[in-house]
N, C-alpha and C positions, 0 to 999 in steps of 0.2 A: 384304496382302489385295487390291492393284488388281486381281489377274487375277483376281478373285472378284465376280460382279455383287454389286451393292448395291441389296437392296429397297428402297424407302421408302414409307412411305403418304402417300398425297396427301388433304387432306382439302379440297380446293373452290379455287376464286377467291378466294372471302374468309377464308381463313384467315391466323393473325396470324401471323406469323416469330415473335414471343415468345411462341408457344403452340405450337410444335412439337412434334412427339412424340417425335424424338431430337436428343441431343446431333451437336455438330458435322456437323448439317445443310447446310454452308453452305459445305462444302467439296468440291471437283471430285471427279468418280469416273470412271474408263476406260470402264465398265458398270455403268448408272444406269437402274433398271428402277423407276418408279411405278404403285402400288397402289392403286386406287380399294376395293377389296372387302376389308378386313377380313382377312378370311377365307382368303384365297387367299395371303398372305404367307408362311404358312408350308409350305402346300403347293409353292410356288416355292421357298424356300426347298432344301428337300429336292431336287425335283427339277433344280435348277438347280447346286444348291451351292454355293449364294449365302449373303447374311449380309443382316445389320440391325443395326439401333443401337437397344439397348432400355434400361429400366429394369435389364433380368436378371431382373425376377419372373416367372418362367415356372412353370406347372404340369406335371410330368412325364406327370400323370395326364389333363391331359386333353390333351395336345401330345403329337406323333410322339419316342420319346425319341430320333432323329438330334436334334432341336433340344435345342441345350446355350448354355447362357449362359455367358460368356468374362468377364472384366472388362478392358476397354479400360486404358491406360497413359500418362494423358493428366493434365492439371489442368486440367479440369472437370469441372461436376457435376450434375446434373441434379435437379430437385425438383417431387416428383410433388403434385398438390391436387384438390380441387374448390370448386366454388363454388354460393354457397347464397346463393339471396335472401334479406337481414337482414329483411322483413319473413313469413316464408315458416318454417314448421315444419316441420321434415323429418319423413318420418310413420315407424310405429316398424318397417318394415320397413325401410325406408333410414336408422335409423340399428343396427339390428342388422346390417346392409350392412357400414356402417364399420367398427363394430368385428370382423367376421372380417374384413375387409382389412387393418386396422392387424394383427391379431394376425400375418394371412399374411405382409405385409412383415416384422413383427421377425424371423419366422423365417429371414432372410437376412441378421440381425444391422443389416438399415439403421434410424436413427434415426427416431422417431414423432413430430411436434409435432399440438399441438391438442389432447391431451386430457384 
């Protein structure tokens, strides 16, 4: 895949290396194109014919279906979360949130902790 840019999203100056959004971040690329906007990754994507390093949870429905999720061939592995102030209730929209997200993840067969 080097003759293939590689998106990436950039999330600031102070972003944590242990909070990346993809695996094997940290390694060289020929063509190495960062993403400030969201949004526009997948759009480049397409037009470019490029790639990224994701999760693989992508939705058909609401992405272009050229984007397809691949599984990488590698050992490592990436684990997705959020984080919730221990004094702090999540209200009952965000956590009927989680639960159609954990549902959407099983349906990719990946494993659910937390609930």
């Amino acid at each position: 895949m080097a003759d293939y840019p590689y998106l990436s999203y950039e999330q600031g100056d102070t972003n944590s290396f242990y909070f990346a959004e993809e695996i094997l971040s940290t390694l060289p690329h020929k063509k190495h194109i960062q993403i400030s906007d969201r949004a526009t990754i997948f759009n480049l994507m397409v037009g470019l014919n490029g790639y990224t390093i994701s999760s693989g949870i992508i939705s058909s429905e609401l992405n272009d279906e050229k984007i397809v999720a691949i599984p990488l061939d590698v050992d490592d592995s990436m684990t997705l979360g959020y984080l919730q102030h221990r004094k702090m209730e999540l209200s009952d929209t965000a956590q009927r949130y989680l639960v159609m997200l954990k549902e959407h993840i099983r349906g990719y067969g990946f494993t659910v902790y937390g609930d």
